[in-house]
mmCIF file as Biopython writes it, N, C-alpha, C and O atoms, coordinates in Angstrom:
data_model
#
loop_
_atom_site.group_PDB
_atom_site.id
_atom_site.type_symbol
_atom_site.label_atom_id
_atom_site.label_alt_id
_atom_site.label_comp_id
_atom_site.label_asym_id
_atom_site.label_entity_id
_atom_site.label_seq_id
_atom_site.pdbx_PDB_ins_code
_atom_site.Cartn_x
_atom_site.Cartn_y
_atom_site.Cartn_z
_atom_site.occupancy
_atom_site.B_iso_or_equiv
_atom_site.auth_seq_id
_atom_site.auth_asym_id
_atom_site.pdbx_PDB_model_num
ATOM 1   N N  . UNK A ? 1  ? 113.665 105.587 80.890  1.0 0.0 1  A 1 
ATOM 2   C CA . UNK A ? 1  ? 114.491 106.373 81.773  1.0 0.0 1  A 1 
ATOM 3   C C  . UNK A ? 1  ? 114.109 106.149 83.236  1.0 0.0 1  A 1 
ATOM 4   O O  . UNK A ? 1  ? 115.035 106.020 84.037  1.0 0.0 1  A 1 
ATOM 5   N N  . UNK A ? 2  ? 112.585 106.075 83.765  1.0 0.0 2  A 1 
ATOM 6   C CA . UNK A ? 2  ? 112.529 105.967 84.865  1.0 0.0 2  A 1 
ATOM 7   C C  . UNK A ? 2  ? 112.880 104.387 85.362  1.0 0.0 2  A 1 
ATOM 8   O O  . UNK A ? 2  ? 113.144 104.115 86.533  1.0 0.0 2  A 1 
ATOM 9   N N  . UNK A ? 3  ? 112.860 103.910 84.836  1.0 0.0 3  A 1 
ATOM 10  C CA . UNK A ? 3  ? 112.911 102.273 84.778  1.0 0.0 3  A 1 
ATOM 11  C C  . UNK A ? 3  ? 114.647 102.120 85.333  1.0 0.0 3  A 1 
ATOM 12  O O  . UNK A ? 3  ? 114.927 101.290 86.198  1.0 0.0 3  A 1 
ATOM 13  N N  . UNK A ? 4  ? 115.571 102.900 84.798  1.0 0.0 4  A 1 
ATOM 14  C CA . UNK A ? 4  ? 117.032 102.643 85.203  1.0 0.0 4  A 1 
ATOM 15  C C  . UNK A ? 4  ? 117.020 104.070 86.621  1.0 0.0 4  A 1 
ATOM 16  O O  . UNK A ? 4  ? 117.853 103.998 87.525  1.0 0.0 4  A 1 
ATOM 17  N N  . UNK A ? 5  ? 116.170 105.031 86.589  1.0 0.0 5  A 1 
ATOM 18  C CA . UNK A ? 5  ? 116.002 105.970 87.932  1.0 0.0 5  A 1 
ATOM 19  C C  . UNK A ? 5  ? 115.860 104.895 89.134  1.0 0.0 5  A 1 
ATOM 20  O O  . UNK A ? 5  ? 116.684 104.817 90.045  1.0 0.0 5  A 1 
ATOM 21  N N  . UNK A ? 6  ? 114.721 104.082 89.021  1.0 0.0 6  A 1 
ATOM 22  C CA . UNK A ? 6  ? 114.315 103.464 90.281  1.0 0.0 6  A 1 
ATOM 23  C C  . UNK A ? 6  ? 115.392 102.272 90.471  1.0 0.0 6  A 1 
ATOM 24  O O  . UNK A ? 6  ? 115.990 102.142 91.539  1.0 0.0 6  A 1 
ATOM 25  N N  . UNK A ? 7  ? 115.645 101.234 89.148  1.0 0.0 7  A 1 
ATOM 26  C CA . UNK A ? 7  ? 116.608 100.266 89.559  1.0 0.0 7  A 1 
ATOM 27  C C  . UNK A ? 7  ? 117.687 100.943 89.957  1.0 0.0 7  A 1 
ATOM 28  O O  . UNK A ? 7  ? 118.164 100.260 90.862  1.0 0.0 7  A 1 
ATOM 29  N N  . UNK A ? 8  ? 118.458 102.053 89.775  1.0 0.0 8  A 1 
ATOM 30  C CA . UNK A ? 8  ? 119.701 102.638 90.934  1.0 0.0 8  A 1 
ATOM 31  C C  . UNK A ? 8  ? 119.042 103.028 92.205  1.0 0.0 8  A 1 
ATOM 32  O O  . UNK A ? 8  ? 119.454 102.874 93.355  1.0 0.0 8  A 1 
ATOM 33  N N  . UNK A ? 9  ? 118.307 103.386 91.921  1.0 0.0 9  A 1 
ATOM 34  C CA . UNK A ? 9  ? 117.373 103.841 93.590  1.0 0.0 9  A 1 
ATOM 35  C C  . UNK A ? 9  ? 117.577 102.581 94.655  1.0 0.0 9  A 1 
ATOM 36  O O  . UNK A ? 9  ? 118.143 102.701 95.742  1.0 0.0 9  A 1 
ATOM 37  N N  . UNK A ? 10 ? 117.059 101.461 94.182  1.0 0.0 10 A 1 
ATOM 38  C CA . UNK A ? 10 ? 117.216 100.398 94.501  1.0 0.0 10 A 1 
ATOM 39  C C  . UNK A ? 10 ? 117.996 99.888  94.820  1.0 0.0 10 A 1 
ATOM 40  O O  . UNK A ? 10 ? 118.002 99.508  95.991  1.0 0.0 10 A 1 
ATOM 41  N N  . UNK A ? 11 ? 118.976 99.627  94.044  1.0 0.0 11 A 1 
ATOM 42  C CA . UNK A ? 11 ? 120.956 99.206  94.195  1.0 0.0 11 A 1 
ATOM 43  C C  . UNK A ? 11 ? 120.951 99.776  95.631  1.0 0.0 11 A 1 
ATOM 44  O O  . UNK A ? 11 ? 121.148 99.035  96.594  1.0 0.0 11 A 1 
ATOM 45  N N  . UNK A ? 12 ? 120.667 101.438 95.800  1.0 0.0 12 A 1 
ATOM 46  C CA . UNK A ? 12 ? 121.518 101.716 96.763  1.0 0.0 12 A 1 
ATOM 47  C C  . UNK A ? 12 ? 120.841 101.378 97.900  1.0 0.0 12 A 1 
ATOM 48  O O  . UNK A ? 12 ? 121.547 101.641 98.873  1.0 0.0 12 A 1 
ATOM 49  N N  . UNK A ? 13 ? 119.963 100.988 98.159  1.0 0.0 13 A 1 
ATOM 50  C CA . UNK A ? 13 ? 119.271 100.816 99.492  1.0 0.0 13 A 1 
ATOM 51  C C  . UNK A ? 13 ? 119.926 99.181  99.816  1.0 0.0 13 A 1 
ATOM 52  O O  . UNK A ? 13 ? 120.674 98.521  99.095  1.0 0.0 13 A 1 
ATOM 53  N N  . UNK A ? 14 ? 119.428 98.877  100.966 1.0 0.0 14 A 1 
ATOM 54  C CA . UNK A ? 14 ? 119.921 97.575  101.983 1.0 0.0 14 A 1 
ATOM 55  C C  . UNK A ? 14 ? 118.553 96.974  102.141 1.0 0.0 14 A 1 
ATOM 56  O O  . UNK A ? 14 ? 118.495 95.805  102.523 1.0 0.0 14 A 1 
ATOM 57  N N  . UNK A ? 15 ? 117.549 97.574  101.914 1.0 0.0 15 A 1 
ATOM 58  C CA . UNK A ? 15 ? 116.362 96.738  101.670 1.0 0.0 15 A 1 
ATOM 59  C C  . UNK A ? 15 ? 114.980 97.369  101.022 1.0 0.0 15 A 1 
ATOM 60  O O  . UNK A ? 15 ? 113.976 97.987  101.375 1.0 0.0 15 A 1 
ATOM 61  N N  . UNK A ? 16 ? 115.611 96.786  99.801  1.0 0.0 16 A 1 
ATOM 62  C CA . UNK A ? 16 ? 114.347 97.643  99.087  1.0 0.0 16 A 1 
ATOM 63  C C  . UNK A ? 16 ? 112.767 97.989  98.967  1.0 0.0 16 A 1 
ATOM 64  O O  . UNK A ? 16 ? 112.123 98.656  98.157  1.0 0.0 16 A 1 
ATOM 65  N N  . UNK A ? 17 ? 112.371 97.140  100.292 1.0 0.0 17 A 1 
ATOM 66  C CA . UNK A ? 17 ? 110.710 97.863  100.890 1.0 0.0 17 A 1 
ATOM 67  C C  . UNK A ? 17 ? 111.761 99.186  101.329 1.0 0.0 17 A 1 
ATOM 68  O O  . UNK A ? 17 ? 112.502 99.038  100.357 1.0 0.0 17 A 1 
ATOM 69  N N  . UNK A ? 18 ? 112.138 99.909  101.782 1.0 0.0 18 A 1 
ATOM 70  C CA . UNK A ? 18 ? 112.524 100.812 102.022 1.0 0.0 18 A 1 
ATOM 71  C C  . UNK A ? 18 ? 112.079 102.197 101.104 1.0 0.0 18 A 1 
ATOM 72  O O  . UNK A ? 18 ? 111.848 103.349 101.473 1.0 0.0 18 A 1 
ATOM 73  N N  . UNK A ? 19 ? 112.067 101.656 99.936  1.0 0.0 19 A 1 
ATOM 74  C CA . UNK A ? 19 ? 112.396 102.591 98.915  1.0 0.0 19 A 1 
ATOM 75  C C  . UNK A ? 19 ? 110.451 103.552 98.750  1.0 0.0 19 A 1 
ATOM 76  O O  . UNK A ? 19 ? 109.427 103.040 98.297  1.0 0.0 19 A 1 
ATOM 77  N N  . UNK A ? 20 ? 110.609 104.810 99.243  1.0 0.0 20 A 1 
ATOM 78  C CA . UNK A ? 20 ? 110.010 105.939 99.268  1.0 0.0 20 A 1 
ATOM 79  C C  . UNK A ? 20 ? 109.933 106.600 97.687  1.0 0.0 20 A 1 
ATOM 80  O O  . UNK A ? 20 ? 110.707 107.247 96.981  1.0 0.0 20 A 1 
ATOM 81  N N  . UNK A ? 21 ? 108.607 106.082 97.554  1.0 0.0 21 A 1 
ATOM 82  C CA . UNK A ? 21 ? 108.289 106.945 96.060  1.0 0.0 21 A 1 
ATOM 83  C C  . UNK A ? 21 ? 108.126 108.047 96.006  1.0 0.0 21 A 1 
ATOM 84  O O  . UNK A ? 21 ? 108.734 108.555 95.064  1.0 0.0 21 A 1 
ATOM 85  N N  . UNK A ? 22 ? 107.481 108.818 96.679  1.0 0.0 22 A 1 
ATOM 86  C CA . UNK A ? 22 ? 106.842 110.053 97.250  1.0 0.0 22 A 1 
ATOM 87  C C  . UNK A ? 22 ? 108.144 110.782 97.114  1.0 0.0 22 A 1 
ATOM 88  O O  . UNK A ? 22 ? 108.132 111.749 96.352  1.0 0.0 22 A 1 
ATOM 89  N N  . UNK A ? 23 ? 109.480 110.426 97.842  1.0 0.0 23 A 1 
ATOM 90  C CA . UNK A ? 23 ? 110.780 111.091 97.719  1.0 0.0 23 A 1 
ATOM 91  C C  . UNK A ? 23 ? 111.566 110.890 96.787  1.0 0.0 23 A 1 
ATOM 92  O O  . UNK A ? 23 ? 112.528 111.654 96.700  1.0 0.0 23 A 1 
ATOM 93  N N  . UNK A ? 24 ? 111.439 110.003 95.977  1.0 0.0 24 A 1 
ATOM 94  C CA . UNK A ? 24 ? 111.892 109.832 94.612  1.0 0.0 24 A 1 
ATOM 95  C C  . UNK A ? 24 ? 111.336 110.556 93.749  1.0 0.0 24 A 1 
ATOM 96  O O  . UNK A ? 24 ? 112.061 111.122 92.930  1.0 0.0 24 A 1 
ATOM 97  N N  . UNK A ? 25 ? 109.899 110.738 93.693  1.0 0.0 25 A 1 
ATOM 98  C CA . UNK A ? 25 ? 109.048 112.248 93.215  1.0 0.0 25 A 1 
ATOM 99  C C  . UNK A ? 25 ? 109.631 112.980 93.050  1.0 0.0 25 A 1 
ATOM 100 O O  . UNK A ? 25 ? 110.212 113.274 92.005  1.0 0.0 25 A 1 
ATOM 101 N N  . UNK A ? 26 ? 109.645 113.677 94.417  1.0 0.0 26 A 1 
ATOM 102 C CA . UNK A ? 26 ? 110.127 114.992 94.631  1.0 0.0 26 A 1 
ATOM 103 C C  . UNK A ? 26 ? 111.745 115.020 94.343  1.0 0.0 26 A 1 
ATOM 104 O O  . UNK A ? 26 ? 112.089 115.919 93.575  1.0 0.0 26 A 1 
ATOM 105 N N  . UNK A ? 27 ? 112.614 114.312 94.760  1.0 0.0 27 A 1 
ATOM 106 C CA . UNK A ? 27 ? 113.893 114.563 93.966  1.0 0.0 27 A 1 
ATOM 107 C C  . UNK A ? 27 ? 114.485 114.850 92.835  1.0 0.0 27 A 1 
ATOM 108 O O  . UNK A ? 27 ? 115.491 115.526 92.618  1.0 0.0 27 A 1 
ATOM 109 N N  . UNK A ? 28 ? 113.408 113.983 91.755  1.0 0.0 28 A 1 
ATOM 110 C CA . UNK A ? 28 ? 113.757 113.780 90.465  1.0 0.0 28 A 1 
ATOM 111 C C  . UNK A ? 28 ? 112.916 114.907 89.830  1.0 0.0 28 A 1 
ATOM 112 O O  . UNK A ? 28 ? 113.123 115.320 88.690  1.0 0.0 28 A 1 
ATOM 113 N N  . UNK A ? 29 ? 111.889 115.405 90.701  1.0 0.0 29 A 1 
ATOM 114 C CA . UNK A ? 29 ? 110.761 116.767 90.045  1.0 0.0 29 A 1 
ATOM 115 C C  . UNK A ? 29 ? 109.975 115.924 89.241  1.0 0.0 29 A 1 
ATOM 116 O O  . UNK A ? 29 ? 109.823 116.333 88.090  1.0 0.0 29 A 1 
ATOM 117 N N  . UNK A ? 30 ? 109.277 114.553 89.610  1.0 0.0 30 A 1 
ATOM 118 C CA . UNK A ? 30 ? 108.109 114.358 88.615  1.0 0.0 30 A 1 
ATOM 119 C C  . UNK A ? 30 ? 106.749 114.351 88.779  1.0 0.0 30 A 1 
ATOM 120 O O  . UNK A ? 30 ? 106.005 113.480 89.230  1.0 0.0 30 A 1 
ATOM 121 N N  . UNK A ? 31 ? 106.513 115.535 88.314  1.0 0.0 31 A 1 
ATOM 122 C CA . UNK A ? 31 ? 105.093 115.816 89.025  1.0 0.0 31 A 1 
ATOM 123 C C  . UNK A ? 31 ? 103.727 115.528 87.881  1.0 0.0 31 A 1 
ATOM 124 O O  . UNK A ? 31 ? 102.772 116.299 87.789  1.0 0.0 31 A 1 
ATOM 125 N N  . UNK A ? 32 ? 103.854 114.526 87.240  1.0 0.0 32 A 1 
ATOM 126 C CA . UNK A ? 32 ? 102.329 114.245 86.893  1.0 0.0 32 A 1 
ATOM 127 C C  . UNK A ? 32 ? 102.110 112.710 87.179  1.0 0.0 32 A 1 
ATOM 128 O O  . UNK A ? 32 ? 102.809 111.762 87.539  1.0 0.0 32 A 1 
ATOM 129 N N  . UNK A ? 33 ? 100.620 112.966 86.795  1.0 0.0 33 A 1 
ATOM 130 C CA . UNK A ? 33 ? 100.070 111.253 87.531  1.0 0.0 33 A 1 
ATOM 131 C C  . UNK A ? 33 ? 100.757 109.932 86.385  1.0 0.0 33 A 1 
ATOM 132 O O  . UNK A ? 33 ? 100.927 108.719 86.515  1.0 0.0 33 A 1 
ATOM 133 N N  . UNK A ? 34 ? 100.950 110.679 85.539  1.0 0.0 34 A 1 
ATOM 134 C CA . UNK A ? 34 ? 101.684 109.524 84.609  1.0 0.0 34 A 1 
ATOM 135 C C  . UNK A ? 34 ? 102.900 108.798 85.457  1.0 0.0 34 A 1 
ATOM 136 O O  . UNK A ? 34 ? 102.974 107.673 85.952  1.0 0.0 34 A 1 
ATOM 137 N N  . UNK A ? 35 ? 104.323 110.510 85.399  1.0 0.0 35 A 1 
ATOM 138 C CA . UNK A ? 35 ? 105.207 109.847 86.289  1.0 0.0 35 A 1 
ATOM 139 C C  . UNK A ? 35 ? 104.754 108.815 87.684  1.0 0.0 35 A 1 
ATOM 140 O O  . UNK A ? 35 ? 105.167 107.740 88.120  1.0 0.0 35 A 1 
ATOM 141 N N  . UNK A ? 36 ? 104.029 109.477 87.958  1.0 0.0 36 A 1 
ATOM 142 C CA . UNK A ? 36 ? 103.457 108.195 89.869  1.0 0.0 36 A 1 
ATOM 143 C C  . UNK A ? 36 ? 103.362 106.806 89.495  1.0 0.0 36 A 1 
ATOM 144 O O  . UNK A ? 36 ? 104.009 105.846 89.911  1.0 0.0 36 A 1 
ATOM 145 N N  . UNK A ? 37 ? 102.395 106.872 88.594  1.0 0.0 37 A 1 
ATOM 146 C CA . UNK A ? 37 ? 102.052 105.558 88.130  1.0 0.0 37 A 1 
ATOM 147 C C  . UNK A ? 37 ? 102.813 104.763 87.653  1.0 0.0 37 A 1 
ATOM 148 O O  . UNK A ? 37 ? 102.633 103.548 87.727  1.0 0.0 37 A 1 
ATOM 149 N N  . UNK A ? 38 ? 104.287 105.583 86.794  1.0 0.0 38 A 1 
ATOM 150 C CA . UNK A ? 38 ? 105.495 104.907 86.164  1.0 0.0 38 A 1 
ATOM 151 C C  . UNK A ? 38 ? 106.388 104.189 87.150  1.0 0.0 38 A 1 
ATOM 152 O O  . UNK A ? 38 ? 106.826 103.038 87.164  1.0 0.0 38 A 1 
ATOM 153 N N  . UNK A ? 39 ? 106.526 105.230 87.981  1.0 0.0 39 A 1 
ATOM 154 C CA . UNK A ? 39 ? 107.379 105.004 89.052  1.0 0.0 39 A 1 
ATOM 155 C C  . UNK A ? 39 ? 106.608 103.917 89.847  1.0 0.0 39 A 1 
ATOM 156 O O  . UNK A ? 39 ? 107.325 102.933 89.659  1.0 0.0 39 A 1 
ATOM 157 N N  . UNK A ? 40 ? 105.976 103.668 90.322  1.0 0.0 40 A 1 
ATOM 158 C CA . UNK A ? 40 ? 104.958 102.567 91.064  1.0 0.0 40 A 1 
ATOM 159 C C  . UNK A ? 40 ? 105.405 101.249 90.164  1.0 0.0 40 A 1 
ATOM 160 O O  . UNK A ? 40 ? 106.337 100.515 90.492  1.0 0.0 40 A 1 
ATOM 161 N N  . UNK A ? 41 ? 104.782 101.108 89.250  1.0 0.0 41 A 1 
ATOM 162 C CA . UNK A ? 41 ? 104.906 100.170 88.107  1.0 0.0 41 A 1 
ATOM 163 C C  . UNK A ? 41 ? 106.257 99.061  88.360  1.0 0.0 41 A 1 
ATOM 164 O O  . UNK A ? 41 ? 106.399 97.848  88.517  1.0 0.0 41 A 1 
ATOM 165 N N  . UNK A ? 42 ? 107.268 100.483 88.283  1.0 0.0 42 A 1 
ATOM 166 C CA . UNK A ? 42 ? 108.522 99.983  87.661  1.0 0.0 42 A 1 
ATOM 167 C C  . UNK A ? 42 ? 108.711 99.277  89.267  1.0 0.0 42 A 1 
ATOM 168 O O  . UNK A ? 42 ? 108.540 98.061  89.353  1.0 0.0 42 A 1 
ATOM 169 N N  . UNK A ? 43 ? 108.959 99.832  90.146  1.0 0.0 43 A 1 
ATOM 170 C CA . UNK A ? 43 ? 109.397 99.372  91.422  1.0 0.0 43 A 1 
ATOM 171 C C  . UNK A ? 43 ? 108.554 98.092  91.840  1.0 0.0 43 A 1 
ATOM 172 O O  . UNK A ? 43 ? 109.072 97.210  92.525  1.0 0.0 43 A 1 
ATOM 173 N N  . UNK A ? 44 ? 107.567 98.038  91.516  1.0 0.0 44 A 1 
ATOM 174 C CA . UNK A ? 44 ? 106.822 96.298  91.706  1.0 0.0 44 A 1 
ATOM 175 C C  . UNK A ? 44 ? 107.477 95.700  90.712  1.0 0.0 44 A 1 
ATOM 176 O O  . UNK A ? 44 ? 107.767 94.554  91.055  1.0 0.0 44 A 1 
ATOM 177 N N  . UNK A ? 45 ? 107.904 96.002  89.450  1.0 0.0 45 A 1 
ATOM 178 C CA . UNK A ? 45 ? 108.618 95.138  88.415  1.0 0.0 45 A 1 
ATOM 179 C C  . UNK A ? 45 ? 109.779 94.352  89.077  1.0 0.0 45 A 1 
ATOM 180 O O  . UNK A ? 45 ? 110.081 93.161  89.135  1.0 0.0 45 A 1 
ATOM 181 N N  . UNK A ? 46 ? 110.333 95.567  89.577  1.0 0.0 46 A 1 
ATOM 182 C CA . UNK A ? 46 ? 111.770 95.135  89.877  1.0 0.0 46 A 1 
ATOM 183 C C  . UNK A ? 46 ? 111.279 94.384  91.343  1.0 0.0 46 A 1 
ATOM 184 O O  . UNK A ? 46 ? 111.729 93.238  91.352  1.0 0.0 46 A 1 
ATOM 185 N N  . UNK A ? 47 ? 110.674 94.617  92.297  1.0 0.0 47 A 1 
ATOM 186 C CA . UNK A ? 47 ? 110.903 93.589  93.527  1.0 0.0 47 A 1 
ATOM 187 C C  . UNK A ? 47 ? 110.331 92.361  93.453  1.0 0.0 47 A 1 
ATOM 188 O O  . UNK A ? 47 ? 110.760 91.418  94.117  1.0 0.0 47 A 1 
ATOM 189 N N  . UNK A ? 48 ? 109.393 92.273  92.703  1.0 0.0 48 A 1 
ATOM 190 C CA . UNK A ? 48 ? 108.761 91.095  91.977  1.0 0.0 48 A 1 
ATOM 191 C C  . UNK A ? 48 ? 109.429 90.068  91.185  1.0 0.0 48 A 1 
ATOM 192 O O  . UNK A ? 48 ? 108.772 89.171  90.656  1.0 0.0 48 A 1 
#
């Protein structure tokens, strides 16, 4: 699930260093160190 959260996150930006995890956090309400680490993960997947 977070894996298709961040790739739309992504889509919508114009340059995806842009993309703010910290506010993707807090939008989506994921507050444990698992989610951080997921979310981190996935977003080097995808710009990589």
């Amino acid at each position: 699930m977070i894996h298709h959260l961040v790739k739309d996150a992504l889509e919508n930006l114009d340059d995806p260093t842009e993309f703010d995890y910290l506010k993707f956090i807090s939008y989506y309400n994921l507050k444990t160190m698992t989610n951080e680490i997921m979310v981190k993960e996935e977003y080097l997947a995808l710009v990589n």
